[in-house]
C-alpha positions as CSV (number, residue, x, y, z in Angstrom):
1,X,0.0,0.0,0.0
2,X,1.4,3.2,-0.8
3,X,0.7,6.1,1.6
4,X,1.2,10.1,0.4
5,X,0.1,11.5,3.4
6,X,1.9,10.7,6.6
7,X,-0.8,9.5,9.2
8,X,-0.7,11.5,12.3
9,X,-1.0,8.9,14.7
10,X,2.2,7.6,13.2
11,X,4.0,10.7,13.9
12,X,2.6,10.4,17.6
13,X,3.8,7.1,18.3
14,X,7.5,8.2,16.9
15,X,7.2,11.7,18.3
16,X,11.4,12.2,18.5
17,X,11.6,11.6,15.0
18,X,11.1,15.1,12.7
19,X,7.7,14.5,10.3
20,X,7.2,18.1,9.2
21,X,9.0,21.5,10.6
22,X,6.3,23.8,11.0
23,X,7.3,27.7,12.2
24,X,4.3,29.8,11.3
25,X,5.6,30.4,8.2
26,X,4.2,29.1,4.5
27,X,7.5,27.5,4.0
28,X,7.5,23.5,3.0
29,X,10.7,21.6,2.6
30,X,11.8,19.7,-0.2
31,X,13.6,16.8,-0.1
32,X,15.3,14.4,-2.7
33,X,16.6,11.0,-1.8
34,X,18.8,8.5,-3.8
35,X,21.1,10.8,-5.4
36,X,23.4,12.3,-6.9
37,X,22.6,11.2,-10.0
38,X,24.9,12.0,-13.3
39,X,22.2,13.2,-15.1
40,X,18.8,13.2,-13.0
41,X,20.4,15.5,-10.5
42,X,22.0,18.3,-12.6
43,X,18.6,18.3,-14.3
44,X,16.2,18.9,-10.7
45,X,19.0,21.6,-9.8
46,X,18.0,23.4,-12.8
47,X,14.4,23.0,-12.1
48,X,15.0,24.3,-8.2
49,X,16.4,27.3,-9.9
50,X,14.0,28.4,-12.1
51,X,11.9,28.8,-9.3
52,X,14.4,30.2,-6.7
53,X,14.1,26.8,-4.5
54,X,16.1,25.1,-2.0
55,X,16.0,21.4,-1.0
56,X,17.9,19.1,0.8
57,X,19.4,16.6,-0.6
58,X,19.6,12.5,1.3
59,X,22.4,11.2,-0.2
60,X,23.9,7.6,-0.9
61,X,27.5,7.7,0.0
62,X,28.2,5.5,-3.1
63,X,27.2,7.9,-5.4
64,X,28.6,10.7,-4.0
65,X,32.2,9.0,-4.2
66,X,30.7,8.3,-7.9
67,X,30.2,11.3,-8.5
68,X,31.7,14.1,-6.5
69,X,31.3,16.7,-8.7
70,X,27.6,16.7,-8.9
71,X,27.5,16.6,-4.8
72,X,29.7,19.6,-4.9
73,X,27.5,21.5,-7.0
74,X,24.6,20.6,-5.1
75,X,26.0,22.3,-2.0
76,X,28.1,25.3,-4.1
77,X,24.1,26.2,-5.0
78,X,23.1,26.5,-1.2
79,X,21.5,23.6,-0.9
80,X,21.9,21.5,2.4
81,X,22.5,17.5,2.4
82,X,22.3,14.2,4.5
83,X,23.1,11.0,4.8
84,X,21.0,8.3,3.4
85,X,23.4,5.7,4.1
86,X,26.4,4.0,2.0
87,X,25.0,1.4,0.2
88,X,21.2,2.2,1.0
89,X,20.6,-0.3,3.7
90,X,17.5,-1.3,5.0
91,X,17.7,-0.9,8.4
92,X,15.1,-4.0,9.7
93,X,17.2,-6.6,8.2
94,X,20.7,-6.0,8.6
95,X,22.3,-5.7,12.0
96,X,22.9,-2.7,14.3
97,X,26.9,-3.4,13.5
98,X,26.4,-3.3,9.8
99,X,24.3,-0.9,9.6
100,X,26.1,1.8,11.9
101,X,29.3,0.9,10.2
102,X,27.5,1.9,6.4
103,X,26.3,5.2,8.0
104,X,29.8,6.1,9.2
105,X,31.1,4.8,5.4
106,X,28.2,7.9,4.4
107,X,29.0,10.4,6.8
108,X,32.8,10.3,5.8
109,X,32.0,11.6,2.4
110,X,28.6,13.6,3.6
111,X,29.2,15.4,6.8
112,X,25.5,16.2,7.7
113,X,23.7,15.7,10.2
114,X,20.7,15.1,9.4
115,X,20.0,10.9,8.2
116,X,16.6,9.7,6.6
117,X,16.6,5.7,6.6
118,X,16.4,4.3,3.8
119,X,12.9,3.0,3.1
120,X,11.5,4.8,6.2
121,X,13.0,1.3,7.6
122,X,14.8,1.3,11.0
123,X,15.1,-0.7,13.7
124,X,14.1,1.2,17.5
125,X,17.4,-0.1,18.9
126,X,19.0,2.0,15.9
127,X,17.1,5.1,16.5
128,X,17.9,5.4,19.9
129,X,21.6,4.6,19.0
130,X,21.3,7.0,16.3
131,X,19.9,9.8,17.6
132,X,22.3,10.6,19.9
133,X,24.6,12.1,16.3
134,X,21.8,12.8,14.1
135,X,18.2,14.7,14.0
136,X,16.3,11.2,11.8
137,X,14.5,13.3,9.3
138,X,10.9,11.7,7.3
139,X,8.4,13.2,5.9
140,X,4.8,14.6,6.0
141,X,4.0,13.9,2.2
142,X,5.7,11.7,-0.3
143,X,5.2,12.3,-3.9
144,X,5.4,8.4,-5.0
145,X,8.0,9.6,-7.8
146,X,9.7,5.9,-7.2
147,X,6.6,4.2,-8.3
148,X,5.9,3.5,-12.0
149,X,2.8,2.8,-12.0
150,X,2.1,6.5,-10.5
151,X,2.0,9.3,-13.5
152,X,3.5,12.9,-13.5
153,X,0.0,14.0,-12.9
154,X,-0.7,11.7,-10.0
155,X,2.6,12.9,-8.1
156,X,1.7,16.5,-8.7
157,X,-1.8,16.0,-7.0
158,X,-0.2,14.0,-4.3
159,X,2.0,16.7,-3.4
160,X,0.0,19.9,-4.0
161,X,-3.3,18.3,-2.3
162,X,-1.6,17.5,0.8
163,X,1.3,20.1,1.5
164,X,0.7,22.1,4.6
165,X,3.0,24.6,6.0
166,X,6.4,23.2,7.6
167,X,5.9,19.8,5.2
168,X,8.9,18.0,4.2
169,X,7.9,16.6,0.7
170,X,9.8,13.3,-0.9
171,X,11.5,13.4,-3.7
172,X,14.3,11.4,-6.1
173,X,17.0,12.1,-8.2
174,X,17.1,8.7,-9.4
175,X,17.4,7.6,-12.5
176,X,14.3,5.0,-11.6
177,X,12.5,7.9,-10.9
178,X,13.5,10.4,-13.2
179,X,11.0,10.3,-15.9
180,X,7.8,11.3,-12.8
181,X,10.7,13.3,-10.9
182,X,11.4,15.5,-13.9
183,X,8.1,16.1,-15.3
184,X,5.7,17.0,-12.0
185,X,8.7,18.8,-10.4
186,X,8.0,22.2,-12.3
187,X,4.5,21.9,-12.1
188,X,4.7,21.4,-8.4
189,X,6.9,24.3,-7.9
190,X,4.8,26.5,-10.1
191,X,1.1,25.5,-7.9
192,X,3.1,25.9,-4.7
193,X,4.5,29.0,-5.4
194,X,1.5,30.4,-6.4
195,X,-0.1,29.7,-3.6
196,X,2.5,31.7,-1.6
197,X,5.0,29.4,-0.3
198,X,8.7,29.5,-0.4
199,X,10.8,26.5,-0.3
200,X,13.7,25.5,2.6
201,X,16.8,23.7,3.5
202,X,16.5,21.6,6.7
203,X,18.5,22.9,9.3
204,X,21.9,21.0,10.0
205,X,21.3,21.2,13.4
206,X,17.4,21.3,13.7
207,X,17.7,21.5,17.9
208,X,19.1,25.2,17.3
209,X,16.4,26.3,14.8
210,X,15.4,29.8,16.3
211,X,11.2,29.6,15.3
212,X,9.5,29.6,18.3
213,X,7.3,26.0,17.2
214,X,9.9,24.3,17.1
215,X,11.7,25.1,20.3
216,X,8.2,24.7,22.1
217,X,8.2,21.0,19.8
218,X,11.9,20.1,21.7
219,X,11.4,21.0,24.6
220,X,8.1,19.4,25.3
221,X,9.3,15.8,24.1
222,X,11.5,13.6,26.1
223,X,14.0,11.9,23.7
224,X,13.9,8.4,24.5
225,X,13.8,5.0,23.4
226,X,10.6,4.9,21.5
């Protein structure tokens, strides 16, 4: 079953996880996972600047040693990254050991920290381990971009029918995904913008974001095992 908008009772049960980023502004964040990409990337960037955009960008530590150009570009345009893991690991099946180790492989090459597991997938012994280096970033929307059944027009209306203020809206810069990723993207944008929003980098360091939600969000959570 796929799922575009996040349930909320979801985000409740992993409260100490970040779902959205809302500040009480009409700001939504825009994320892309998977890359960098040769070609698919170069492509979104171009995109994100037609329409004066930021994203951040969840990146596979493979790809970025494949192509290090293309990640340095990414940031030389302002916008932020973060570790999606090495060799994008499911976190479920593989052990705390090997999965740690492939995060460290990423964050050598990466140096964020923010980290989004791959698949949404992740064990609770490996968030609590995590968290204490990274804020785990998911999402409030997801556009289904990965799926080819789904059509450009299906991932435009999945995004632009349930964006909200402070989302974090998923992305790729696959080359899977790149035929959906490359044609909605513009029209997303364009609706978005129209309807007043401006689009943010995640915070590196979330905990010492100055809006006044999100300090009120931190400090009324108890970050424990979930």
């Amino acid at each position: 079953m796929i799922i575009t908008k996040t349930p909320w009772l979801l985000k409740r049960i992993y409260y100490s996880l970040f779902w959205d980023l809302k500040n009480g502004q009409k700001e939504v964040f825009l994320t892309f996972d998977d890359g960098p990409n040769r070609d698919v990337t170069p492509a979104v960037l171009e995109i994100l600047d037609q329409f004066e955009a930021k994203a951040t960008f969840f990146c596979i530590g493979r790809n970025v040693e494949r192509y290090p150009d293309v990640f340095e570009t990414i940031k030389d345009k302002g916008h932020a990254t973060g570790n999606h893991t090495y060799s994008h690991l499911k976190g479920w099946i593989h052990s705390n050991t090997e999965y740690y180790k492939d995060i460290e492989l990423a964050d050598r090459l990466i140096h964020s920290r923010l980290f989004r597991p791959p698949y949404g997938k992740i064990k609770r012994s490996q968030l609590k381990y995590l968290r204490q280096f990274y804020s785990i970033i998911m999402w409030d929307v997801m556009s289904n971009d990965y799926d080819r059944t789904v059509s450009p027009d299906k991932c435009i209306e999945n995004v632009i029918n349930h964006a909200r203020p402070g989302s974090i809206i998923v992305f790729h810069d696959s080359e899977k995904s790149s035929e959906r990723t490359l044609a909605a993207l513009p029209g997303i944008l364009e609706i978005l913008k129209t309807r007043g929003y401006t689009f943010s980098t995640i915070p590196d360091t979330i905990s010492s974001r100055s809006d006044i939600s999100q300090r009120r969000f931190l400090n009324s959570v108890s970050f424990k095992i979930l």
